[in-house]
N, C-alpha and C positions, 0 to 999 in steps of 0.2 A: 424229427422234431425233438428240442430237447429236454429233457426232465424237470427243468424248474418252471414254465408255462402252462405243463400238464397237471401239475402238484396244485397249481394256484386256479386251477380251471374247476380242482375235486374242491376245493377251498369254499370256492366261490360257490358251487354247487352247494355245498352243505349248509352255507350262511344260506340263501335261498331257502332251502328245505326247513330251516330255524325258522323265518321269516314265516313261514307260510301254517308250520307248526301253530307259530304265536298268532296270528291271525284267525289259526280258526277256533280260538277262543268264542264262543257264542257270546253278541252281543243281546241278544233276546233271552237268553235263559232265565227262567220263573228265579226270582230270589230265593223260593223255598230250595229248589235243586240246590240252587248255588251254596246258600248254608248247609247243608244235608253232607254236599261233596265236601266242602270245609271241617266237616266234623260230624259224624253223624248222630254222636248222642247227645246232640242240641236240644232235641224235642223230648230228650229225659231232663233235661235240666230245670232246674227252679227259673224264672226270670231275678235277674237281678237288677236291685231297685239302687240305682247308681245317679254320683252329680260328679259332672266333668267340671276340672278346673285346668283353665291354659291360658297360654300368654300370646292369644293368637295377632296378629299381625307384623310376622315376623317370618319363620320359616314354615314349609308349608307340609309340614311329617301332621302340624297339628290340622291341616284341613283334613289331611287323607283319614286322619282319627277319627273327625268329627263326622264325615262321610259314611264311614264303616260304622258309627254309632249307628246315624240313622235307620240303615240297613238292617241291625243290630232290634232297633227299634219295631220295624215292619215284622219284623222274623216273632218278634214275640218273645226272643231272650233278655229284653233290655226294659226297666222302665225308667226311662231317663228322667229323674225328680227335677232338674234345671243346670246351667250352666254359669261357670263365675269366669267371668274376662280377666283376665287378673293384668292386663296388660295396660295402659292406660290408655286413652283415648275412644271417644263415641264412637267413631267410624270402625273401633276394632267391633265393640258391638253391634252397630248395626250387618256388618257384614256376618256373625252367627245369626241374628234375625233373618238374613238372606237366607244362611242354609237352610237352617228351619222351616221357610218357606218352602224353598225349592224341593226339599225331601217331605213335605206335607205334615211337619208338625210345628206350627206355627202357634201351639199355645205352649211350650216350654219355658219357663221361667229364665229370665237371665239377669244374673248382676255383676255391676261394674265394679273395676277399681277407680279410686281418682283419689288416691295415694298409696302408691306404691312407687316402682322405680323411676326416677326419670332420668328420661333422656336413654333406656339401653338398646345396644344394639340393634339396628333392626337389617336385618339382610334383605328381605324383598319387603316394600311398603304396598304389601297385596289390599288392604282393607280399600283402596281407594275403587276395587269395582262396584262399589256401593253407587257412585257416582256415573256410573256408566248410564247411557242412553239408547235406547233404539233407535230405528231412522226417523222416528217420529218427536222424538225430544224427551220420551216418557221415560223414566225409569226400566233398565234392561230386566233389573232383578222384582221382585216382589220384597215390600218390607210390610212389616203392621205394628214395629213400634217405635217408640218415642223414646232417640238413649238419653234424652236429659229427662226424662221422669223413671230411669232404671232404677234399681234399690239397689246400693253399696255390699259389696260383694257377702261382707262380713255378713249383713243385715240379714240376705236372703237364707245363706247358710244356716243361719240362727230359725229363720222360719220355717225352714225343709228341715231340720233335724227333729225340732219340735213336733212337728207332725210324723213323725215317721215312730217305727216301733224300736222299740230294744235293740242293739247291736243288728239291725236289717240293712245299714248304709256300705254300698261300697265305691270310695272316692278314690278316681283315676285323678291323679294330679299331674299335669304334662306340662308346667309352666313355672313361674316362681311361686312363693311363697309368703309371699307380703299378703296376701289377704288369709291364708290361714294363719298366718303369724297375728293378725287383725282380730280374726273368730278367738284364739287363744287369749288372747289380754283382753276380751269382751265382757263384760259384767252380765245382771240380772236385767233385763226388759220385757218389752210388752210380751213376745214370744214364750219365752221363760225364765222361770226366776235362779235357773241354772246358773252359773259361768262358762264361757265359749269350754273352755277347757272340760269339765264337769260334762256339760252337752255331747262333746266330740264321744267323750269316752262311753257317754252312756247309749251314743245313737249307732256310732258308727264300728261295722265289723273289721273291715280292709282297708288299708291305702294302698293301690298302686300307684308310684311315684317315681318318672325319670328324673335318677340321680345317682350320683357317686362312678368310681369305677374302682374295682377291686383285684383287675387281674396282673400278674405281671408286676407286685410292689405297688401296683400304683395308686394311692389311697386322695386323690381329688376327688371334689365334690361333683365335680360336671359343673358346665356352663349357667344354668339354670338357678342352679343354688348358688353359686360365687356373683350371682349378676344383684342379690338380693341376702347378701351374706349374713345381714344382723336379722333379718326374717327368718329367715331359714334358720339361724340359732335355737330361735323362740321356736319355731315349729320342732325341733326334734327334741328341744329339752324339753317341752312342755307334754311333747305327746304321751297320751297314755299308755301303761304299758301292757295294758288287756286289749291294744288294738295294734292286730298285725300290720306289720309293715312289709309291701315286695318292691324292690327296687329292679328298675330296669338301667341297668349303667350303658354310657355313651358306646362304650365298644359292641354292643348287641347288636343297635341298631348303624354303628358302620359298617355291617358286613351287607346291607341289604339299600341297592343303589337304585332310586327309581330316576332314570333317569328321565330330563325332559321331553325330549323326540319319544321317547315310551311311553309315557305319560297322553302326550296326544296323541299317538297310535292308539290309546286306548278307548279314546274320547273319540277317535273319527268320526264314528256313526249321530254324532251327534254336534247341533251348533248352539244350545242354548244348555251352557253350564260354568255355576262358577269355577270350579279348578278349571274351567277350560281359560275361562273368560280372564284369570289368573295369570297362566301359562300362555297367553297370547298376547296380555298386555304389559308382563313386566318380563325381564330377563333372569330367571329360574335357574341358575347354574351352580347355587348355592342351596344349601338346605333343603336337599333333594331325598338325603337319605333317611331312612324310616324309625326315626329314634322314639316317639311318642306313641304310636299305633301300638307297639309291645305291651305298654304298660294294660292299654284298652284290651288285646288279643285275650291275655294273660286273665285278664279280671274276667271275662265271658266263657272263657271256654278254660280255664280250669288251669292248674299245675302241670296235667299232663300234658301242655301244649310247649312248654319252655323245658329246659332241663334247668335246675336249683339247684343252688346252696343248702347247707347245712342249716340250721337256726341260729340266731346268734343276737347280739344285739351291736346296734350302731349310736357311733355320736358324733357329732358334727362340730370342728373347731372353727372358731372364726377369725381368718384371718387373712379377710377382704378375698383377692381374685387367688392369693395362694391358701381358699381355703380347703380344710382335707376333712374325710368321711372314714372312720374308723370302724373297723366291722370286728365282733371278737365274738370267736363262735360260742355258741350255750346251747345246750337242747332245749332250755324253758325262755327262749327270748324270744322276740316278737316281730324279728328282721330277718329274712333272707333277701336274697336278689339272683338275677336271672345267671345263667350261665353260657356262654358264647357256643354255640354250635360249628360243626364244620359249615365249608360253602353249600353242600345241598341245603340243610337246613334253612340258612338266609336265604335261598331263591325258595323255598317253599313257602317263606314268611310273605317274601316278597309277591311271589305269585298270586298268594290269597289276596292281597291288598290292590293288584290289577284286577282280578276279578268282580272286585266289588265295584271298581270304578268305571267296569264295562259298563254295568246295571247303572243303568239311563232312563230316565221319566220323559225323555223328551225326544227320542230318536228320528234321524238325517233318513228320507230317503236312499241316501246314499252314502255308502262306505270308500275309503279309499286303503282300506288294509287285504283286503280278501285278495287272494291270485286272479287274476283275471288270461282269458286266452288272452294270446301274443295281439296287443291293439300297439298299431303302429302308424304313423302320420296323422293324415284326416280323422282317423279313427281316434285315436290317440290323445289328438286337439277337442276331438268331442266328446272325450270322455272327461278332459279338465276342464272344459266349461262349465259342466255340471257340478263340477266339485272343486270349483274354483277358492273359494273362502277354506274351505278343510286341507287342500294341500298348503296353500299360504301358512294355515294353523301348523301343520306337521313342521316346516321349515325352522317356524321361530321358533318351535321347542330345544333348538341344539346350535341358535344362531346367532346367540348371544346380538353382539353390535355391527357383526358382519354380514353381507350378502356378497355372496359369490355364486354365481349361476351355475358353477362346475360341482358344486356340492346340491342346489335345488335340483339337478337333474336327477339323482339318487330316489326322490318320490316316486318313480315314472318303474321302481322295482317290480312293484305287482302287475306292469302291464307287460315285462319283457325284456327292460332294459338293461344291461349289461356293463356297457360300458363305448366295447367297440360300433356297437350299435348305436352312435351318439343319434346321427343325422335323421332318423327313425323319429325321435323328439324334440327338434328343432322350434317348430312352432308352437309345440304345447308347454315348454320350458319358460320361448318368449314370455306367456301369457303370466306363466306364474312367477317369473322373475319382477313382470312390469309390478303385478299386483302387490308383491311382496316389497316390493321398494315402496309405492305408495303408503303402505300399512308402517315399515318401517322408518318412515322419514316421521310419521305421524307419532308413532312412539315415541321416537327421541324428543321430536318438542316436547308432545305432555310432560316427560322427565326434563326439560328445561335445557336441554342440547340442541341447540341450533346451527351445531358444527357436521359439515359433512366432508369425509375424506376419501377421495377416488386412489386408488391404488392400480394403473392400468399401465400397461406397453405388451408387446407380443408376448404369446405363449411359454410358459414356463422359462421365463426369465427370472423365476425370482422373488415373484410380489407377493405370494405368500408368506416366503422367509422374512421378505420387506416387515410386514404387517407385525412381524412376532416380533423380528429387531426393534422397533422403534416403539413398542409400545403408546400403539392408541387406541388402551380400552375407553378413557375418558371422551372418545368423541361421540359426537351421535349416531353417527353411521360411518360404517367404512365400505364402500365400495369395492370388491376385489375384484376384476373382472379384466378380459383383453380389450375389448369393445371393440372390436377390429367391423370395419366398415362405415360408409360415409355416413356424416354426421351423428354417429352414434354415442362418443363422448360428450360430444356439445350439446344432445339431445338430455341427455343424462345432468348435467349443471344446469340449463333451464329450465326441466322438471322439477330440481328438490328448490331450485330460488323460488318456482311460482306456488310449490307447497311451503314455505315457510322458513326454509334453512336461509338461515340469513351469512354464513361462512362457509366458504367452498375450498378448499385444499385439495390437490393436484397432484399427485407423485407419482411423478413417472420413474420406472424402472426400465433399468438398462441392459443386454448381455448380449454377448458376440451371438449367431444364428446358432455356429456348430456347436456351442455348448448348451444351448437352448433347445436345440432337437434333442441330444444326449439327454436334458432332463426330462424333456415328456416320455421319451422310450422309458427310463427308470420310472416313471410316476406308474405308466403305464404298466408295466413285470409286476407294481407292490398294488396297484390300485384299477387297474382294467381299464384307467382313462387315457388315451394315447391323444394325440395331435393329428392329424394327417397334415403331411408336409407341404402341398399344396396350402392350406389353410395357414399354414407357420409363414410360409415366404409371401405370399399374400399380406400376412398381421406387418410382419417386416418395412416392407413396403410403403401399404396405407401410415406408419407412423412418420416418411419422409414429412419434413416441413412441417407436422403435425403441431408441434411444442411452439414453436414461433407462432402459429396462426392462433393460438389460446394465447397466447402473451395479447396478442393484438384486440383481439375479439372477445376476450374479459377480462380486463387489467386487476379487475375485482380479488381474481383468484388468485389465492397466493401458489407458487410453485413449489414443491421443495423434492426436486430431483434424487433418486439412487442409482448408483451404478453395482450392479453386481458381477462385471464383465469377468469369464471364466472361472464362477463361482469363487470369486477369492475372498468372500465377504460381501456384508451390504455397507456402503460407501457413500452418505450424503455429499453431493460435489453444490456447485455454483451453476446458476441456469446459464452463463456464459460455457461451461465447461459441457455443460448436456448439447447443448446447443450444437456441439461439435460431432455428436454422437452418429454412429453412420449405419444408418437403417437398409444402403440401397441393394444388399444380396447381390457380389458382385460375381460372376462365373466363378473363380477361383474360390469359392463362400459354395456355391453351389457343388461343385467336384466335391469338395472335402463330406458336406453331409451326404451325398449320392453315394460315395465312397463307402464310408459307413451304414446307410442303410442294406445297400446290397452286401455289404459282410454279414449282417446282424440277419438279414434274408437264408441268404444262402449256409449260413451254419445253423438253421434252424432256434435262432435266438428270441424268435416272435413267433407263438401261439398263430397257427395258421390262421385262424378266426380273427385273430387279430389285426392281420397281415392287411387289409385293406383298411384299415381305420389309423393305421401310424402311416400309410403310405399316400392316400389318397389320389385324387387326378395328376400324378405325378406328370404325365404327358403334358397337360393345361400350363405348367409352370415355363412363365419364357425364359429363353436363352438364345442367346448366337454361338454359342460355344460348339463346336461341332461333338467333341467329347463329352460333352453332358448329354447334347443330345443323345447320342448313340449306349451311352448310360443311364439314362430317363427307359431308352426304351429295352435296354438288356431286365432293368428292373419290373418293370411293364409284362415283360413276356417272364419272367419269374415268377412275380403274383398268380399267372392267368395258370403259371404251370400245375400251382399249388393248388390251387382254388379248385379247377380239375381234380386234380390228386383224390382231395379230400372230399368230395363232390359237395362244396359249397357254392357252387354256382348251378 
């Protein structure tokens, strides 16, 4: 057997053993544990009496903060005085009213902006699960207020400061700036007869605040402050200078990647949550990493959780999106900022922040992360029924606009699955592939995409390189799939017309056989998913006349052919030119790939384990060629030698 199949077998092994590691995170563990193992001298600490300010409906580092707040909350470290949306729009606050809810402190104070930025960035438009419903019509989340009777951000802050004691305040800022920029130009009212400025200095002890970056020359302000650049001015001229300031800059938190598919791994045991509810309804591939929680981590649990700067004091130039954050060191100044750790550190940042998001109020019967013994077929199928909606969940977290069945089989990890071992999860893939198309044709309308794009011809031809050439992120869905068997494309176009897609697109891909068994073997060596070749000259096959009979039978649809023949490229031709294309696997087509697999057999080039899953019912495959046959069956009695050998049969 040769060395490189062995290597990728310890590989595969290890990511397994990761897997199973990260899993058995306790999804039950008491909160008290879970802070205690975060830090243990939490239950010496003072509580601190804190108001969060963020620009939430945008990226979602600020839900994971506001999550870890409440946690924060329970734990008895935190007493959170209220929160200020600095961001505009109702719907951003009613979705903090959601959290509130959901994490059981629904009497927190919240106030709006409704002048600050308009129109900034928004990378995911999350706030809209507000508007979500059960199967009943009812509202999915809990709300209890009213954001057109909110108090103006500035307002609230003027009343929380007012009541609080002496230098007791400490303000996480993870957003812009326009509503402290607001409290600072504020005069004397009913509150106090202070000035916003006056007030800050006299209530408040700390800011934590994402912004700036310092390492490396590099003296921009960060996104946050440049999106609100004449605010942000006023906030750092103005601020006093008896109130320390810690900054947490952009490069902290891009060492610490949560990704999506993580994200629901983490959430499995559960189906009633908003970051779930988030992560399953919009597409998360952006604003993933954990830039905002630092600033929160940092205020609760002390200095000695970040490594710091020197002291020093900063000033802020303005000058719009090229605006820059000067930091110039002092022992008596009132600024530091965080300092970027090796990669352990970001996974330990990171780590504490999946922890918190295990801890669930609302836990699934059922998990689909934990190892399970080897469940295979029937078993297999019954164990996705039960946890039908949570694998769907897992898929979109890493599935952007695509469905490809050859990646949902990848859920099916904790029952056994491998890879060679496809046929094992045949019918429980079906289930979640059907379910997953429904849910995602359903997505793209609500985002206003009523485009759906099939990417389909035999096996490793191509259609994933298809998909990356031609760029179609903008469609609503992109189908990557063989669809190999009757009716099963056509089945596929009348499903998403009768859900809604009102634009069907068609791309077939093209490529000679032998070059197309060559790439599933390679897919196969880097990725443990092989083809069996029976199943490839089959796909072959079933595509004869295929492309004309959709011509006939949906004129609707438009075509737009590639050829990738002999991997020379991806090649848009003319449906007269496809048309020409020749599917029929003729003996001479057959010889050359037989040829080739018993080379790659016999010098030990395929993981014995593997060896029936790239080969398949080779026998099954017809021919008149007397030479094939007699090489069908030299191949045949080589598997059976091995399979022996190894005692895998």
């Amino acid at each position: 057997m040769s060395r490189q199949p062995f290597n990728k077998m310890k590989q595969f092994s290890l990511l397994l053993m990761t897997l199973a590691v990260l899993a058995g995170f306790s999804s039950c563990a008491s909160k008290k544990n879970l802070v205690t193992t975060a830090n243990t001298q939490n239950q010496q600490r003072e509580t601190v009496k804190m108001i969060l300010d963020s620009d939430f409906g945008s990226s979602t580092d600020d839900l994971f903060a506001l999550m870890m707040l409440h946690h924060y909350i329970d734990d008895g470290v935190v007493d959170l005085k209220g929160i200020i949306v600095d961001r505009e729009g109702e719907k951003n606050a009613q979705l903090v009213d959601v959290f509130n809810n959901y994490y059981g402190h629904p009497e927190i104070p919240i106030g709006i902006e409704r002048n600050g930025v308009k129109n900034p960035r928004c990378f995911i438009p999350y706030s809209g699960i507000v508007d979500l419903t059960d199967a009943t019509g009812n509202p999915l989340f809990k709300r209890t207020v009213n954001a057109s009777q909110l108090p103006e951000g500035y307002k609230l802050y003027r009343k929380l400061l007012s009541q609080a004691e002496d230098k007791s305040i400490v303000l996480v800022a993870i957003g812009f700036a326009t509503t402290l920029a607001q409290l600072f130009e504020s005069g004397a009212d009913e509150y106090s007869s202070l000035s916003g400025v006056e007030l800050f200095g006299q209530k408040v002890k700390s800011v934590y605040i994402q912004s700036g970056r310092f390492e490396s020359g590099d003296s921009l302000s960060g996104y946050n402050m440049r999106a609100a650049s004449r605010q942000s001015a006023v906030f750092y001229d103005k601020l006093p200078r008896n109130v320390d300031i810690i900054m947490s800059p952009s490069n902290i938190g891009d060492m610490m990647n949560y990704l999506p598919q993580d994200v629901l791994v983490d959430l499995s045991d559960t189906e009633y949550n908003p970051i779930k509810a988030v992560y399953t309804n919009y597409s998360c591939d952006t604003g993933q990493r954990m830039w905002d929680t630092n600033c929160l981590v940092n205020a609760v649990l002390g200095d000695e959780a970040y490594h710091m700067s020197p002291r020093g004091w900063v000033r802020f130039v303005d000058r719009g999106e090229e605006s820059l954050m000067l930091f110039t060191p002092d022992p008596n100044g009132n600024a530091r900022y965080q300092l970027p750790g090796d990669t352990y550190f970001a996974e330990e940042k990171l780590m504490d922040i999946r922890r918190h998001n295990r801890m669930n109020k609302y836990p699934s019967q059922y998990t689909i992360e934990a190892p399970q013994p080897q469940l295979v077929r029937g078993d297999a199928t019954a164990w996705t029924r039960q946890r039908l909606s949570q694998l769907v969940d897992k898929y979109l977290g890493s599935a952007g606009n695509t469905l490809n069945p050859d990646d949902v089989r990848m859920v099916f990890r904790p029952l056994g699955y491998t890879g060679p071992n496809f046929a094992d999860y045949e019918e429980a893939e079906q289930l979640v592939v059907d379910a997953t198309f429904e849910r995602m044709v359903k997505k793209a309308l609500t985002a206003g995409r009523k485009n759906l794009v099939i990417v389909t011809g035999p096996p490793a031809t191509g259609k994933t390189t298809a998909v990356q050439k031609l760029n179609m992120k903008k469609a609503g869905l992109i189908y990557d799939a063989t669809l190999t068997g009757e009716g099963k494309l056509e089945n596929v176009i009348k499903k998403a017309k009768a859900l809604g897609m009102e634009k069907v697109t068609l791309v077939p891909v093209y490529n000679d056989i032998l070059t197309s068994y060559k790439n599933s073997i390679n897919r196969g060596w880097n990725t443990w998913r092989f083809t069996a070749l029976d199943y490839m000259v089959k796909s072959f096959r079933d595509n004869i006349g295929k492309l004309d009979q959709i011509r006939r039978d949906f004129p609707d649809v438009e075509i737009l052919p590639v050829d990738c023949s002999g991997n020379q490229g991806v090649h848009q031709v003319s449906i007269e030119d496809a048309l020409k294309w020749d599917y029929t696997v003729k003996d001479s087509d057959l010889n050359q790939v037989y040829s080739y697999l018993y080379d790659l057999i016999s010098n030990g080039e395929i993981d014995a384990s593997s060896i029936p899953a790239a080969t398949g019912d080779i026998l099954s495959i017809k021919t008149a060629d007397p030479a094939n046959i007699q090489l069908a069956r030299q191949i045949s009695k080589k598997v059976d030698e091995i399979m022996e050998e190894y005692k895998l049969r």
